[in-house]
C-alpha positions in Angstrom: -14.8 8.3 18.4 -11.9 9.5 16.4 -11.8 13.5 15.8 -12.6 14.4 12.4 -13.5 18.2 11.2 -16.4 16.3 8.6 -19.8 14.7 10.1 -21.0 13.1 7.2 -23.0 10.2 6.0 -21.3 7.0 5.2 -22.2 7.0 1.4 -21.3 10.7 0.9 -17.8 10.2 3.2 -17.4 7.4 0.2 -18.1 10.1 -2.7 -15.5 12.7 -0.9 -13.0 10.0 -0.5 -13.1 9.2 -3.9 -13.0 12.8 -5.4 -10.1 13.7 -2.8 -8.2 10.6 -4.7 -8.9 11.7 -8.2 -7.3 14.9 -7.5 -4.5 13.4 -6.0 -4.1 11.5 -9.1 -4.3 14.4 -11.4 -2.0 16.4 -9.1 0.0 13.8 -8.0 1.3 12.9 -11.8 1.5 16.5 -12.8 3.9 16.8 -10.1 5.9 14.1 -10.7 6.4 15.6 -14.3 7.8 19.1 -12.8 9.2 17.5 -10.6 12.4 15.4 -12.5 12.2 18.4 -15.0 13.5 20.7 -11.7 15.9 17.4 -10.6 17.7 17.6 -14.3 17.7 22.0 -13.8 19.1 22.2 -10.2 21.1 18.9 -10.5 19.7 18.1 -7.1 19.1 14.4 -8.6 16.0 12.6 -8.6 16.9 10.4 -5.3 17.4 14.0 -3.5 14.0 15.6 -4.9 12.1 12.5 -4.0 13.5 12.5 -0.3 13.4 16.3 0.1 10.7 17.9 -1.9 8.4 15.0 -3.0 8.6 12.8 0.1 7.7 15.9 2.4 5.5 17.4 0.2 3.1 14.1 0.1 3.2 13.1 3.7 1.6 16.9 5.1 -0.9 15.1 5.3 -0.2 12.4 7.5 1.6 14.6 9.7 -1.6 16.5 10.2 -3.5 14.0 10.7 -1.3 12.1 13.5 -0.5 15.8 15.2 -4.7 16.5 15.2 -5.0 13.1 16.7 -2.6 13.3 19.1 -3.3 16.8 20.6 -7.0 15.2 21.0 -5.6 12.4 23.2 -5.7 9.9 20.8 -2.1 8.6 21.4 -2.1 5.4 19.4 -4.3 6.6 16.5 -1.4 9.1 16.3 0.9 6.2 16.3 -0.1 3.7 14.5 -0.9 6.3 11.0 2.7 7.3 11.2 4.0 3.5 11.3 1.2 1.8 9.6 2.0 4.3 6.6 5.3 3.6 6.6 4.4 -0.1 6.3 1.9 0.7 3.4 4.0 2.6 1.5 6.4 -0.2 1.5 3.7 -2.0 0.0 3.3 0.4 -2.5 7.1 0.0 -3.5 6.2 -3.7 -4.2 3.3 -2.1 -6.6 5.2 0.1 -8.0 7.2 -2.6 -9.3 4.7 -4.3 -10.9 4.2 -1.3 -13.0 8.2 -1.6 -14.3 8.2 -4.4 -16.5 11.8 -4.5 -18.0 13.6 -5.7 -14.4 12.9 -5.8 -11.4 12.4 -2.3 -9.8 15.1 -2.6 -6.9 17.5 -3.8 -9.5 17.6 -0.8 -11.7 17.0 1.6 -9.7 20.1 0.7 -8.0 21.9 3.6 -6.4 24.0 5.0 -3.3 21.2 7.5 -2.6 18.5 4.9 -2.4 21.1 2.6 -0.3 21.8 5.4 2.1 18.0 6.4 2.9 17.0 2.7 3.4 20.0 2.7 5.9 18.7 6.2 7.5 15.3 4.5 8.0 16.1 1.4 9.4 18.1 3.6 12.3 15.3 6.2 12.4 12.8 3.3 13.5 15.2 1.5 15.7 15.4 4.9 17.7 11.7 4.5 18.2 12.2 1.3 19.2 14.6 2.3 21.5 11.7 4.7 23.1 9.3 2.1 23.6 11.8 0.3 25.6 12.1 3.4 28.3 8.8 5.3 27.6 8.3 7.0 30.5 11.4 8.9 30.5 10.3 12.8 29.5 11.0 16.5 30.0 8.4 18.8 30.2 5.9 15.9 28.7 8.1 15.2 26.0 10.6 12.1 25.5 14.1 12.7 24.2 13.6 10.0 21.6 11.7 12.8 19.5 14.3 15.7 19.3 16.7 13.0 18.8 14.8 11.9 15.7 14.9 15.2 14.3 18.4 16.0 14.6 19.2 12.6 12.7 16.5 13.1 10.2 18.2 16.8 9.4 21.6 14.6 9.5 20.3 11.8 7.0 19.9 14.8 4.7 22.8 16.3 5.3 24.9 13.2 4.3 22.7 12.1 1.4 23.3 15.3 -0.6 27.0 14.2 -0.1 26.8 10.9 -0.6 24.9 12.4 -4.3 27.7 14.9 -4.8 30.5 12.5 -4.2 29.4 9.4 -3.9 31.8 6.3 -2.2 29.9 3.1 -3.5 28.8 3.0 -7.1 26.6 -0.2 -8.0 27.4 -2.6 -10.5 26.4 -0.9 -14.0 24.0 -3.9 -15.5 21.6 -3.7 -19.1 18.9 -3.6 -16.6 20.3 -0.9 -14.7 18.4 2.6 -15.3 20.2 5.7 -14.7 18.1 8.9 -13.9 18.3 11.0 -16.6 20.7 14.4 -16.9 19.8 15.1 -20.8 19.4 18.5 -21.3 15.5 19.9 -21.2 13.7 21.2 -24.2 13.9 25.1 -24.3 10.0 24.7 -24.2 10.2 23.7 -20.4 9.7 26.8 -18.6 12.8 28.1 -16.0 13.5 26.9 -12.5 11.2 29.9 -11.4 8.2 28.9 -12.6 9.0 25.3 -12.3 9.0 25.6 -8.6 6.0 27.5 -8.8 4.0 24.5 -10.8 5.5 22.4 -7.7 4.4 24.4 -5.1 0.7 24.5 -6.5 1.2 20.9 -7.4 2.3 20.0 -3.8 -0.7 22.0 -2.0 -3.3 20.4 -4.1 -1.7 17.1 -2.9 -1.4 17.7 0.4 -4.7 19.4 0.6 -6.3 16.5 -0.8 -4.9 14.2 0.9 -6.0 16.0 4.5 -9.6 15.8 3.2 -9.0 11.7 2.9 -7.6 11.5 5.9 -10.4 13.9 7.7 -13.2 11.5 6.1 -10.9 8.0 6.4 -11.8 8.7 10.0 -15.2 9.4 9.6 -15.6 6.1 7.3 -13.4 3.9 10.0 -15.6 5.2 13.0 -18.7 2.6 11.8 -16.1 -0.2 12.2 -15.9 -0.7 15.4 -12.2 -1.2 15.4 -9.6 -0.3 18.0 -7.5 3.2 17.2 -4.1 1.0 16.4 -5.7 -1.1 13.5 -8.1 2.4 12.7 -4.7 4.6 12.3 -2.5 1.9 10.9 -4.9 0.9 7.8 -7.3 3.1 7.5 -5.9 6.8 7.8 -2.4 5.4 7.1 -3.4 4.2 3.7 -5.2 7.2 2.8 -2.8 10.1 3.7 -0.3 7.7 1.9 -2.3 7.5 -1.3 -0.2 10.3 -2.8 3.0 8.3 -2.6 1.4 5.4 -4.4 0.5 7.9 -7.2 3.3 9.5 -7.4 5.6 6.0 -7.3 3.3 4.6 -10.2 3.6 7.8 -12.3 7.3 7.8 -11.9 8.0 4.2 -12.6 6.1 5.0 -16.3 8.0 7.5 -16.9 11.5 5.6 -16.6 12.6 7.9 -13.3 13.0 4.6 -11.3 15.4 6.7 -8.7 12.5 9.2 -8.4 10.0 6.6 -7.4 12.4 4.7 -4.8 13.2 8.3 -3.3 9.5 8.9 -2.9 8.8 6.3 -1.3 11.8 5.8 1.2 12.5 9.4 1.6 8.6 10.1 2.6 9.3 7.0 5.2 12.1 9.1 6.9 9.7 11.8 6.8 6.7 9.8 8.4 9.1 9.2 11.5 8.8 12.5 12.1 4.8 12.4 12.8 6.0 10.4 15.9 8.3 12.9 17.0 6.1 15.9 16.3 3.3 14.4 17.5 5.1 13.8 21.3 5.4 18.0 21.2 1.2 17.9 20.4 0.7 14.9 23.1 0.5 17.0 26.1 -0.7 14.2 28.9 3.4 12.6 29.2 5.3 10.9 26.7 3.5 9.5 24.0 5.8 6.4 23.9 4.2 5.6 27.7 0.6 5.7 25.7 0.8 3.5 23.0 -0.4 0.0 22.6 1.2 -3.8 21.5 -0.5 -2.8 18.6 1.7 0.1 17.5 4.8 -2.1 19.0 3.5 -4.5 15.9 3.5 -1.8 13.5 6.9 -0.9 14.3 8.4 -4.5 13.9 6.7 -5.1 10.7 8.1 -1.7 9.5 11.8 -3.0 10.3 11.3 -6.3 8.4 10.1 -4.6 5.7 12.8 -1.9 5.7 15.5 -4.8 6.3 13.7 -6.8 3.4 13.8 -3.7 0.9 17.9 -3.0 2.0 18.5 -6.6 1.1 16.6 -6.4 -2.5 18.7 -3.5 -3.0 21.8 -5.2 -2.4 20.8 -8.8 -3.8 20.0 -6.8 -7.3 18.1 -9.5 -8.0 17.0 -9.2 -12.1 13.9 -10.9 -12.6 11.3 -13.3 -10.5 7.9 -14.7 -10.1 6.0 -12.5 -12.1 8.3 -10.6 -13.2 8.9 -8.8 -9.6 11.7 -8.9 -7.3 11.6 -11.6 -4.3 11.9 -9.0 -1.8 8.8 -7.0 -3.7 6.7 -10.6 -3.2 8.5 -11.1 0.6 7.2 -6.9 1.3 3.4 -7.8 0.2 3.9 -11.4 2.4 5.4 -9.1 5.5 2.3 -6.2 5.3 -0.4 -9.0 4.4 1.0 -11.2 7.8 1.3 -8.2 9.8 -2.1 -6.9 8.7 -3.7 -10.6 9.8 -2.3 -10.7 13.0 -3.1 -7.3 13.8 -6.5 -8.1 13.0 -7.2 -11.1 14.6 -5.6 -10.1 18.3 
């Protein structure tokens, strides 16, 4: 059985699921709100506040989640939640889009920022690739691959605040293309103080929230029957990744395209942290020498889709079938193949 903190029945799991998502709904927007009010006051820009602060913020969950698993023993439970919610929140890029109804989403929000994280990502899960190649190489229980992925995570940071402050690639300027927005704020939004503050309170109710779908995702996926890769790669990994989807949706209706890509890639270079992390928790070897063809899956169909979403980027394709990008239509086609094969081995 999975390790959960709830023992509930099936029918009142369902009812705490559901009020965990409303408040992650109510929270999630609210934040989204403060928000690109404290990207236009600190001139951080919206792709930096998405990665940072928002991306972080929304995936506490998730890292709890695969660090409580994997100090239990659950190695590919741990796993597969990290990659299969990096996977599902590419879907949710693709939904996001639908939302945006002017262009297509990876069109105007076109930017170096959002270029450079997809970039960051795509070498973040090769590293992990990498690891599953040699995983029984460790020190002191604990494979190289994972510091390694923090030190380039900090990195990826490090260059895209520069690559925001002096940027060397500026994308073609188009009618479609949306620029995030550096008007000046009404005098009636409160100061940077309290504006944090609203974020911090915003962010805990999030991440709180999201732990509680997490703790009774588990408990709901228990009655399945299903193996810990495909329990941890849909189940847990597209609760604890509901917030992003909120938060994505939200920001798309309020115009901050950059915002919403920033969530949603900038909370995948967060989610390769869970693995790295959760190696420290994993105390029986490395936890790349644990894990499954199932979590091997996970992590191929998160580089397609990562490959997929640097290509719409460049492509800037406008418009297509309903009104979404090709590579939004190719990301749902990647998750929903993925998803069937997992499922039937």
């Amino acid at each position: 059985m999975t390790p959960g903190i709830f023992q509930f029945s099936l029918l009142f799991s369902i009812l705490i699921f559901l009020a965990a998502a409303v408040v992650i709904a109510i929270f999630g927007v609210r934040m989204t709100h403060v928000a690109r009010q404290l990207a236009i006051r600190t001139r951080m820009g919206e792709a930096l506040m998405g990665t940072i602060f928002i991306g972080a913020s929304t995936s506490l969950s998730g890292i709890m989640t695969s660090v409580t698993t994997a100090s239990y023993g659950y190695a590919e439970l741990s796993v597969s939640n990290a990659l299969g919610g990096i996977a599902a929140q590419m879907l949710f890029l693709a939904i996001a889009d639908m939302f945006y109804r002017k262009a297509n989403l990876e069109h105007a929000a076109a930017s170096a920022e959002n270029l450079m994280m997809t970039a960051f990502l795509i070498i973040l899960l090769s590293i992990l690739l990498f690891a599953t190649t040699v995983p029984h190489i460790s020190i002191y229980a604990i494979h190289p691959a994972s510091p390694l992925l923090i030190i380039f995570y900090l990195f990826s940071i490090h260059i895209l605040a520069r690559t925001h402050q002096m940027p060397m690639w500026v994308p073609k300027n188009t009618r479609d293309t949306r620029h995030e927005s550096t008007n000046k704020l009404s005098r009636r939004v409160p100061g940077v103080e309290k504006l944090w503050i609203q974020f911090a309170i915003c962010a805990a109710m999030v991440a709180m929230a999201g732990w509680v779908l997490a703790q009774t995702g588990m408990q709901i996926s228990q009655q399945t029957g299903l193996s810990q890769g495909v329990v941890g790669g849909v189940f847990t990994a597209i609760s604890t990744s509901l917030p992003e989807l909120v938060i994505a949706v939200a920001a798309v209706r309020m115009k901050s395209l950059t915002l919403a890509v920033g969530d949603i890639v900038g909370g995948n270079l967060f989610d390769t942290l869970f693995i790295a992390v959760s190696d420290f928790a994993y105390r029986e070897g490395s936890i790349y020498a644990a894990i499954s063809s199932t979590e091997t899956t996970w992590l191929a169909i998160t580089l397609i889709m990562s490959g997929i979403l640097m290509v719409g980027l460049l492509h800037r394709e406008r418009h297509g079938p309903g009104n979404i990008g090709w590579e939004s239509v190719l990301l749902i086609i990647a998750y929903l193949v993925g998803l069937l094969a997992l499922i039937l081995s």
